[in-house]
KOLSETI-969725 format. One record per residue (C-alpha): residue in three letters; z, x, y. Coordinates in steps of 0.1 Angstrom, whole numbers, padded with zeros to 4 digits, always signed. Example, Ala and Ser with C-alpha at 12.3 -4.5 7.8 and 13.67 -1.06 7.14 Angstrom:
<kolmars>
ALA+0078+0123-0045
SER+0071+0137-0011
</kolmars>
This chain:
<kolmars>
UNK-0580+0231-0189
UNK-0568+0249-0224
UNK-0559+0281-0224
UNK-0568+0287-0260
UNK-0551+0306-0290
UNK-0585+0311-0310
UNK-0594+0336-0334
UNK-0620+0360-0318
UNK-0649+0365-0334
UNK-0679+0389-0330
UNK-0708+0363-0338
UNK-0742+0359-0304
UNK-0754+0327-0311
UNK-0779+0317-0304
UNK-0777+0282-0311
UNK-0747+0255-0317
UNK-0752+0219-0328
UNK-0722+0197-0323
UNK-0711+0167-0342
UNK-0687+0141-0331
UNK-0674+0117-0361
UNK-0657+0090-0363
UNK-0622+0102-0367
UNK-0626+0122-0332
UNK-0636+0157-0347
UNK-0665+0175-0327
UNK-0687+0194-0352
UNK-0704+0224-0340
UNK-0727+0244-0360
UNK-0735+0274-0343
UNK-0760+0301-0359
UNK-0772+0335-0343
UNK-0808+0344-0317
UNK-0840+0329-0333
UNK-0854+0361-0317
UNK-0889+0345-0324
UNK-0888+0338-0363
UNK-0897+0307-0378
UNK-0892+0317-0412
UNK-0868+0334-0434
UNK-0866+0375-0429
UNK-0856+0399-0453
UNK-0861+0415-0485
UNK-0882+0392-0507
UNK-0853+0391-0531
UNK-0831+0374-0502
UNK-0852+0362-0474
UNK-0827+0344-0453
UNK-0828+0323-0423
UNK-0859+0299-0413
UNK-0861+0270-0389
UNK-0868+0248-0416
UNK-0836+0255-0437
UNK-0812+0252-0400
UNK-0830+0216-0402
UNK-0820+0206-0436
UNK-0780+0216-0422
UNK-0787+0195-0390
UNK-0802+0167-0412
UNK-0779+0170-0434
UNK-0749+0163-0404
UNK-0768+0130-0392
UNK-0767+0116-0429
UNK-0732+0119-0433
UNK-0734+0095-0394
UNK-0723+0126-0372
UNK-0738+0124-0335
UNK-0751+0157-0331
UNK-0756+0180-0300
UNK-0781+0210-0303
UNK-0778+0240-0280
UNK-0793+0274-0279
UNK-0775+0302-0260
UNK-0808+0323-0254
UNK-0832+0349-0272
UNK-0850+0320-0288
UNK-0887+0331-0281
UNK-0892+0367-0283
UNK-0871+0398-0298
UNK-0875+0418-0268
UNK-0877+0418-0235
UNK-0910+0432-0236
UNK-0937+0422-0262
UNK-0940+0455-0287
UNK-0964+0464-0312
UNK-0962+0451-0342
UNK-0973+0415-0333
UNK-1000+0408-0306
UNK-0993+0388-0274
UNK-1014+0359-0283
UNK-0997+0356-0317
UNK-0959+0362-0302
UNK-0970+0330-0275
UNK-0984+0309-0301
UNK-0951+0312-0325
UNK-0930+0305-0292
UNK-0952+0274-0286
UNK-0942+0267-0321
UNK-0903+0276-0318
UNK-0904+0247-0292
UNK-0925+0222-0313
UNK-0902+0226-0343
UNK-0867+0223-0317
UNK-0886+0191-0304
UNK-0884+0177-0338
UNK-0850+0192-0351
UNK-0834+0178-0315
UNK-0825+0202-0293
UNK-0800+0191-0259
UNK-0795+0222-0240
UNK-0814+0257-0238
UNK-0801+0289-0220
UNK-0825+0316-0217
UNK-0816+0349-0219
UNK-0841+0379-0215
UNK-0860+0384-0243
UNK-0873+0346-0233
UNK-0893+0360-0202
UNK-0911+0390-0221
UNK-0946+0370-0223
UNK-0941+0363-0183
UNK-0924+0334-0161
UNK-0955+0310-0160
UNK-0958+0312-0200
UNK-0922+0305-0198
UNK-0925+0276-0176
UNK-0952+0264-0199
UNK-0925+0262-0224
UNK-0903+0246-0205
UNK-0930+0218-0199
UNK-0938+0218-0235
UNK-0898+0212-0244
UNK-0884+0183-0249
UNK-0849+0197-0244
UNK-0833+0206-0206
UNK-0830+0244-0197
UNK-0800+0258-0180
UNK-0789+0289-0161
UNK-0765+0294-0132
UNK-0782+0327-0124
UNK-0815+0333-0129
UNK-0832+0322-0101
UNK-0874+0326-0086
UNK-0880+0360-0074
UNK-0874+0350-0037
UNK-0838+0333-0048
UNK-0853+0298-0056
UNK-0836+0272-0077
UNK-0852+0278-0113
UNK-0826+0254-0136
UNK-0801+0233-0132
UNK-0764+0259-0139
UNK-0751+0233-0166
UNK-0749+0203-0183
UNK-0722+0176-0197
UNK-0727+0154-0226
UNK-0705+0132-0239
UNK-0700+0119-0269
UNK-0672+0094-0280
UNK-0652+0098-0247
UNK-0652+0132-0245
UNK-0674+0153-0221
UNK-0685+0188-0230
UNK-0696+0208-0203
UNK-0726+0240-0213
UNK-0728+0268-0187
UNK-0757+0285-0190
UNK-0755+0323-0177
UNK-0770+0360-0186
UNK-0762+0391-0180
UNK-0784+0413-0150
UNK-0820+0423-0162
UNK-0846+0435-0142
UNK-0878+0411-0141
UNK-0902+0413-0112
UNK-0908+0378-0111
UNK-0873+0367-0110
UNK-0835+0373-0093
UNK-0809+0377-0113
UNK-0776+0369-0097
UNK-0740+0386-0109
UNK-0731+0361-0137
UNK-0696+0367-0122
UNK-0703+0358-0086
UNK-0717+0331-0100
UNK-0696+0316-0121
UNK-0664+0318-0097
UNK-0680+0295-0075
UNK-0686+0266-0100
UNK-0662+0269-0128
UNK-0632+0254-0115
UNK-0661+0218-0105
UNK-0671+0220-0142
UNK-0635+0222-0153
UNK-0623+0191-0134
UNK-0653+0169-0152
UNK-0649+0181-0188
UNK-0624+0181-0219
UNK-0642+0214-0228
UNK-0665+0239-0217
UNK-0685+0262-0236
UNK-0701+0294-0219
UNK-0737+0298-0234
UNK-0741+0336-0223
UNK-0767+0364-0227
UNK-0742+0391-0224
UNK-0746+0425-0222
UNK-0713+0446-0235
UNK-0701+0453-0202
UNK-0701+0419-0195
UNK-0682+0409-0226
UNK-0657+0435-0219
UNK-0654+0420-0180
UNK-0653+0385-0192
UNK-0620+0395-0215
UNK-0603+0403-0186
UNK-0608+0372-0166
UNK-0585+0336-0169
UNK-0614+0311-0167
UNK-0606+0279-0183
UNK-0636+0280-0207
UNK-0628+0270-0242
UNK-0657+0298-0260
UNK-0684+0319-0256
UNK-0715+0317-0276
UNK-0733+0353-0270
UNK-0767+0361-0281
UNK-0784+0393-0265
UNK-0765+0410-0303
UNK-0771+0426-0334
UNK-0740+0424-0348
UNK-0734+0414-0378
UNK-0711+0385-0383
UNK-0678+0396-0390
UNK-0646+0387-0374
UNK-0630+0416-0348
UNK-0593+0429-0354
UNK-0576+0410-0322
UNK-0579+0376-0336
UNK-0561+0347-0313
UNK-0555+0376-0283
UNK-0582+0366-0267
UNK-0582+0355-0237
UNK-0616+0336-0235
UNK-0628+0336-0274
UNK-0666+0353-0280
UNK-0687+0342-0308
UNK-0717+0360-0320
UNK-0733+0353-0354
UNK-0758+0382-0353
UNK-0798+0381-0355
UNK-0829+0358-0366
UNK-0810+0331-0376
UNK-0795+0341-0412
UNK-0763+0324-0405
UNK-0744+0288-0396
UNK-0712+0286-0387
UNK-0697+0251-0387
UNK-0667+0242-0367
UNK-0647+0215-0369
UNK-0629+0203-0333
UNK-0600+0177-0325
UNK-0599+0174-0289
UNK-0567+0157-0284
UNK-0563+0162-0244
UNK-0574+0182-0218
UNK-0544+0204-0208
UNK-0533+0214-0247
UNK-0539+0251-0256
UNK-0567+0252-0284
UNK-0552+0266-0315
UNK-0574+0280-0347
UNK-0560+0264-0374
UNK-0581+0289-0398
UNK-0564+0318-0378
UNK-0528+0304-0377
UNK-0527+0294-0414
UNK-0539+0335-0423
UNK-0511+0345-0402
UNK-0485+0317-0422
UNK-0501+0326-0452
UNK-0494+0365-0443
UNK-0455+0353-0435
UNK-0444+0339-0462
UNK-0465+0370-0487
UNK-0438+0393-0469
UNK-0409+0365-0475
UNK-0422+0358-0510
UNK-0417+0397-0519
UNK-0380+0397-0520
UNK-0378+0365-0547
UNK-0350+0350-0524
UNK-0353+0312-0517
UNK-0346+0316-0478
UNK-0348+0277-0478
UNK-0310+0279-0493
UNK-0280+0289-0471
UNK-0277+0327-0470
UNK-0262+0352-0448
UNK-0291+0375-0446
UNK-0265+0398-0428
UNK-0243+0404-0457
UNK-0273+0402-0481
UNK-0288+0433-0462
UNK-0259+0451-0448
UNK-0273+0484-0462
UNK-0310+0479-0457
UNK-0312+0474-0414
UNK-0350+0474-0420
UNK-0354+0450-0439
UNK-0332+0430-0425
UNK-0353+0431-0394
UNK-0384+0424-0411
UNK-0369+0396-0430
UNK-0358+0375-0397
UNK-0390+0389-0377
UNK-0411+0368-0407
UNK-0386+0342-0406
UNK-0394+0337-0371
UNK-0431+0341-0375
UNK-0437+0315-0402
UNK-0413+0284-0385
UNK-0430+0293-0352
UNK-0462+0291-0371
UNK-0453+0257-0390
UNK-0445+0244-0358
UNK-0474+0253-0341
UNK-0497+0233-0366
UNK-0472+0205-0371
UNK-0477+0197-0336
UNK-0515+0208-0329
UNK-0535+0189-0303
UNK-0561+0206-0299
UNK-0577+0228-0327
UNK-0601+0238-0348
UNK-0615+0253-0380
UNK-0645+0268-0393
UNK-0664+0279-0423
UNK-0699+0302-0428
UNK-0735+0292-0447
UNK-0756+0314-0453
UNK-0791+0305-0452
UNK-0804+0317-0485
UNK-0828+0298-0505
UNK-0799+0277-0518
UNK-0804+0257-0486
UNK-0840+0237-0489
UNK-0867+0236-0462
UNK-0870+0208-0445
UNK-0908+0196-0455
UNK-0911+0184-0422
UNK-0904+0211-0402
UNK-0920+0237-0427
UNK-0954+0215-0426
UNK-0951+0220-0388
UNK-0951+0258-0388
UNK-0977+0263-0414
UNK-0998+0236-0391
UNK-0993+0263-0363
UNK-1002+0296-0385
UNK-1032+0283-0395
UNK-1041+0278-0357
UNK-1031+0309-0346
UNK-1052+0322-0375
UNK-1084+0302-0366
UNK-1081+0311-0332
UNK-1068+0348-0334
UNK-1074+0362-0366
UNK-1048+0368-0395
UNK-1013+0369-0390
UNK-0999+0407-0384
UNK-0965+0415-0401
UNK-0930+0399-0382
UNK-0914+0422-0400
UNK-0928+0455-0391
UNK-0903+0475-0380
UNK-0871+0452-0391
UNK-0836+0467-0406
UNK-0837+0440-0434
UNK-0799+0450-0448
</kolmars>
């Protein structure tokens, strides 16, 4: 499997959706923990996010003839792991029972739970889970007396290549389940999964210890799509350093991040071409600051005989940038990516939006009006 050169970002995810096109690319679309909202949150200047606008991007792929894959890295239901005030029980269930009805339509292929997804109780969950017409995975959470709840993972393969989705969360205390040490867990399956799949990507509710433990392992996993995060979505300082890349996009789904992914082989290291270009472009800034064409002969030794520095910085960058060119020349496996934000520039899907007004107006009739989703939210 890849050891991979990626760019490390900060994003949770909650969920990815994965395109394979004709010319080989995989397309993966990933945005950040539901956390229970259907529509878009925010100040009503710049309400952002909505189920009904992440269908219009997914529609939007299968025009344009991509296969897509949908997956959804946990968080989806609920924004805690315990239902608060602000939003009764029966209404929190109800807008869960509608998450699931509008992922049934959009076409969802794989669902890791993390813990928010238990706070209205196992046996509403597994009424979910009946209700879904998606799989559930999780190689850890098991029945409170150690019972198989889920299957760990799944492959799916599209156009020859099999992706493998390990579903896994960190340890949270629920009396009506066991939760097993991801990590214990995971050494015991991972090198299986490797030898059946071109890639494998970790769908993990991860605490920040965990995070900081998975860093320091060598599993041969390609990503990590995190939810159980806040963060915003902004890229972290160590870029390609990473030994196991961790994506998070931050919370109630204001974000998309598409990636584009050549899978070439199975034993190539995965390079960012987004990454690897910044550094180039980075290079030759330095280079292009002395106004010397270093494409012609010259004996940078003479040229900087005086200036030792320089002279070290100019062959370090030298170095750096035909490294780099080589690198991308001869990619394999790689990737790139670019954001959306889901702003009212990106239309509702009719359908979808029909479908959550069709569920408000029965949790109205049946439990009164609607209290505020909001109450209580950092809308920044």
């Amino acid at each position: 499997m890849k050891k991979n050169i990626l760019i490390y970002l900060f994003i949770s995810l909650s969920v990815i959706f994965g395109n394979f096109s004709s010319d080989g690319a995989i397309k993966l679309v990933l945005t950040s923990n539901v956390n229970g909202e259907t529509d878009p949150c925010g100040w009503k200047k710049k309400p952002m996010g909505g189920l009904a606008r992440k269908s219009t991007i997914i529609n939007d792929l299968k025009k344009e003839n991509h296969d897509v894959i949908v997956a959804d890295a946990g968080n989806l239901f609920f924004k805690k792991d315990r239902l608060s005030s602000g939003i009764t029980i029966d209404h929190a269930k109800e807008t869960a029972n509608i998450i699931v009805d509008c992922f049934n339509m959009i076409g969802c292929d794989v669902f890791s739970p993390g813990s928010h997804d238990f706070a209205a109780g196992f046996d509403f969950m597994q009424q979910l889970e009946k209700r879904s017409k998606f799989p559930y995975i999780s190689a850890n959470i098991f029945g409170k007396n150690g019972e198989k709840l889920y299957d760990p993972y799944i492959i799916i393969e599209k156009q020859g290549k099999k992706i493998g989705f390990l579903g896994l969360s960190s340890i949270f205390v629920n009396e009506q389940l066991t939760v097993k040490d991801p990590f214990r867990v995971i050494k015991g399956m991972i090198d299986d999964l490797e030898s059946k799949t071109d890639m494998i990507i970790l769908l993990f509710n991860a605490s920040e210890k965990d995070l900081n433990r998975l860093k320091t392992k060598d599993y041969p996993i390609d990503f990590t799509v995190r939810s159980r995060s806040n963060l915003p979505p902004a890229v972290s300082k160590d870029g390609g350093s990473a030994k196991i890349p961790i994506y998070s996009i931050g919370m109630r789904g204001k974000y998309i991040f598409e990636f584009d992914i050549n899978i070439g082989d199975n034993k190539s290291e995965f390079l960012d071409v987004m990454y690897l270009e910044s550094k180039l472009e980075k290079a030759e800034k330095f280079l292009a600051s002395y106004n010397i064409d270093f494409e012609e002969s010259i004996d940078l030794d003479a040229e900087f005989k005086d200036d030792p520095k320089s002279l070290k910085q100019i062959k370090k960058n030298l170095t750096k940038r035909d490294d780099l060119k080589n690198q991308l020349d001869n990619k394999v496996n790689y990737f790139s990516f670019k954001k959306y934000s889901l702003d009212k520039q990106i239309k509702d899907d009719l359908k979808v939006l029909n479908l959550i007004d069709e569920g408000k107006k029965r949790m109205t009739d049946l439990f009164g009006p609607l209290p505020d989703p909001h109450k209580g939210h950092n809308h920044k």
